[in-house]
C-alpha positions as CSV (number, residue, x, y, z in Angstrom):
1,X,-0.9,-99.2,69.6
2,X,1.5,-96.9,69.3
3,X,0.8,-95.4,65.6
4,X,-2.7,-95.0,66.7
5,X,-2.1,-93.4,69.9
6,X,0.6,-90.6,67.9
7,X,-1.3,-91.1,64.6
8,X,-5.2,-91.1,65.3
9,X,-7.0,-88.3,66.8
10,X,-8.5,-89.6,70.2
11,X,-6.5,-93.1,70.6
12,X,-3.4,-90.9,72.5
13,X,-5.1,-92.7,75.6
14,X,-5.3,-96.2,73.9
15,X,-4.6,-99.7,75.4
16,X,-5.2,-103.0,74.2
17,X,-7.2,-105.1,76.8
18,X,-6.8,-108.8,74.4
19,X,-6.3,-109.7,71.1
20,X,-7.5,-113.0,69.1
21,X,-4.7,-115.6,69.1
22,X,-5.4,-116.3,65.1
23,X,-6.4,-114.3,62.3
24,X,-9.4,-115.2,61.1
25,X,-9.8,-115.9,57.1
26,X,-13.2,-115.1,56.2
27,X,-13.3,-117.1,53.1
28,X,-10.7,-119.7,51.5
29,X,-11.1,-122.9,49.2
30,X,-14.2,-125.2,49.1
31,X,-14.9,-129.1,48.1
32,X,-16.7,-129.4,45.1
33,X,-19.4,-131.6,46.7
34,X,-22.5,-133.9,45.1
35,X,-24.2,-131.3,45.7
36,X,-23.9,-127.0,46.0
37,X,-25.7,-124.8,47.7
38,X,-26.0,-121.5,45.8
39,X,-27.5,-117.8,46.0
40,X,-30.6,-118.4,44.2
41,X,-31.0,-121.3,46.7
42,X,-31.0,-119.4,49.3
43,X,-33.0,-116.5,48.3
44,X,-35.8,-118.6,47.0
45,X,-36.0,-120.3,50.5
46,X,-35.7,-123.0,48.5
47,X,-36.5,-126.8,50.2
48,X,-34.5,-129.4,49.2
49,X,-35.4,-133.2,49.1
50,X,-32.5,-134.3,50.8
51,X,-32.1,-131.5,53.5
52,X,-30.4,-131.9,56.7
53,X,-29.5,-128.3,58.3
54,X,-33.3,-126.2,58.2
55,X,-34.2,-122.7,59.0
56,X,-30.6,-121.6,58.2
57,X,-31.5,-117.4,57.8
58,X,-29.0,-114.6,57.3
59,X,-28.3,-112.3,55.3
60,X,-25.1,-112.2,52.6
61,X,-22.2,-110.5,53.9
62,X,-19.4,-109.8,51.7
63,X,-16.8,-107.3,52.6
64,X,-15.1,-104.9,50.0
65,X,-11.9,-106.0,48.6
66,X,-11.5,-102.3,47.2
67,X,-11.8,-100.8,50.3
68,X,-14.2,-100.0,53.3
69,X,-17.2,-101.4,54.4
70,X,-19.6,-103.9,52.3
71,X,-19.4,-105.0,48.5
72,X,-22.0,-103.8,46.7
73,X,-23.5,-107.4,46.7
74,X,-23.6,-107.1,50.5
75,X,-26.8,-106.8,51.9
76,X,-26.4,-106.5,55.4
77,X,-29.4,-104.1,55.7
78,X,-33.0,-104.8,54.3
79,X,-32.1,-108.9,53.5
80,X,-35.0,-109.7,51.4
81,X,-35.8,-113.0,52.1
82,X,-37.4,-113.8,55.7
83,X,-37.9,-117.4,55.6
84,X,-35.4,-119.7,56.4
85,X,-33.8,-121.9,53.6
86,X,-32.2,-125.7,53.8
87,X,-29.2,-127.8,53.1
88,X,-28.7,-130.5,51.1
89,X,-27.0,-133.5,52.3
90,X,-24.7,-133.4,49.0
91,X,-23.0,-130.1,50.2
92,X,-21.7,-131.8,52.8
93,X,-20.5,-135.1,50.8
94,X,-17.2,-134.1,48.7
95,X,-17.0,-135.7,45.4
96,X,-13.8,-137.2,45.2
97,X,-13.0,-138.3,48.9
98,X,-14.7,-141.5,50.2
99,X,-15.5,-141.3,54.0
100,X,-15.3,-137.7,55.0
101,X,-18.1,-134.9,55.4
102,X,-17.4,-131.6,55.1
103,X,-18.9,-129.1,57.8
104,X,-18.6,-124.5,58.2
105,X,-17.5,-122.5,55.1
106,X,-15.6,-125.1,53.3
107,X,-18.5,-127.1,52.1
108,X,-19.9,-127.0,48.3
109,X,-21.1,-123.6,47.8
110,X,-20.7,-120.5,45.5
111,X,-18.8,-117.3,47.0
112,X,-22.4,-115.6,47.9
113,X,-23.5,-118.6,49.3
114,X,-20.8,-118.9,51.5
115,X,-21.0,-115.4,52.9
116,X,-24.5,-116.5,54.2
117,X,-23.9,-119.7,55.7
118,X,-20.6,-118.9,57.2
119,X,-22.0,-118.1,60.2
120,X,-21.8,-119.9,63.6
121,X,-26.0,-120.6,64.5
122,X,-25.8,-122.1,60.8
123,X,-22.1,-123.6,61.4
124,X,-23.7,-125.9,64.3
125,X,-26.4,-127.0,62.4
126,X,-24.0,-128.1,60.0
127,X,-22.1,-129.9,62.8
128,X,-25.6,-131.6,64.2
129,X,-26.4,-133.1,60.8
130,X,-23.4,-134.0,59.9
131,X,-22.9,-135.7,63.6
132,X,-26.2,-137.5,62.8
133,X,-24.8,-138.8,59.4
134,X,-21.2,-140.1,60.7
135,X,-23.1,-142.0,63.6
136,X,-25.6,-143.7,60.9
137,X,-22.6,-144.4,58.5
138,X,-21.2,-146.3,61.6
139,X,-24.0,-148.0,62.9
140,X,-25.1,-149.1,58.8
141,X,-21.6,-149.9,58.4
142,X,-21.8,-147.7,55.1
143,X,-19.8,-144.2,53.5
144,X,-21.8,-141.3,53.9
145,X,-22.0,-141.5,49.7
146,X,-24.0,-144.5,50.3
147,X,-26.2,-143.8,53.5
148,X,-29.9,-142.8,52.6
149,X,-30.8,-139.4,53.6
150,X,-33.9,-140.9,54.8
151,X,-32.4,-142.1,57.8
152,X,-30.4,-138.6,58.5
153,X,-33.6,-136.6,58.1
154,X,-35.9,-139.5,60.4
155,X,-33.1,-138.7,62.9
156,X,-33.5,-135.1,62.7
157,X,-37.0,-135.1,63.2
158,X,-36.8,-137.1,66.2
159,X,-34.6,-134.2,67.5
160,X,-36.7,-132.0,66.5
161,X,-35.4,-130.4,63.5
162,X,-38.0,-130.0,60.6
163,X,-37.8,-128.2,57.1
């Protein structure tokens, strides 16, 4: 506050009201999962057999590690693709861990691909589906490598959720 208020034309008057507790990290490491979701995927609103999140829409958002605003790949304005794409259940199903699902930006996914799903509407999907699976792993008595999409996505639907 107080190298903007001597420093920055029109902050002199300046005050800080809250700040986050955290930093937020936009991006770190992801599983390798059975499956990963990538950019072509999602620009070719691509449907995948074994979806479980649906209508997951937004644009890719990468900021500039040279400087200000967007990368060049960022498209914040003018996102080409206005349908909705899915999921697969293997992005959320790590490949070497028995008996965990992954769910939000650290499931299998390029670096473009992550800069559209990050976000929370697509996050709690992620979360729905992946509560839907864990509950039919425990209820089958089976790992989520072993549990038959089927069930996930006949679970979905009688939520409501279609591709």
């Amino acid at each position: 506050m107080t190298f903007l208020r001597q420093f920055v034309p029109g902050f002199e008057s300046c005050y800080l009201i809250s700040s986050a507790s955290l930093i937020g990290v936009r991006e770190t490491r992801h599983f390798a999962g059975e499956a990963t979701l990538t950019q072509e995927d999602i620009l070719a609103a691509r449907v995948f057999p074994d979806w479980v999140v649906t209508k997951a829409h937004f644009n890719f958002d990468i900021h500039n590690m040279t400087g200000d605003g967007l990368d060049e790949t960022g498209v914040q304005k003018g996102f080409a693709q206005p349908e909705g794409y899915t999921i697969p259940y293997g992005c959320f199903v790590p490949q070497r861990v028995e008996n965990l699902y992954l769910a939000g930006r650290n499931i299998s996914g390029t670096h473009m691909a992550h800069s559209n799903y990050r976000v929370m509407p697509i996050c709690a999907n992620m979360g729905q589906a992946v509560g839907v699976s864990a509950a039919l792993c425990a209820t089958k008595g089976c790992t989520p490598r072993k549990l038959d999409v089927r069930a996930v996505q006949e679970r979905l639907r009688r939520l409501g959720v279609e591709p």
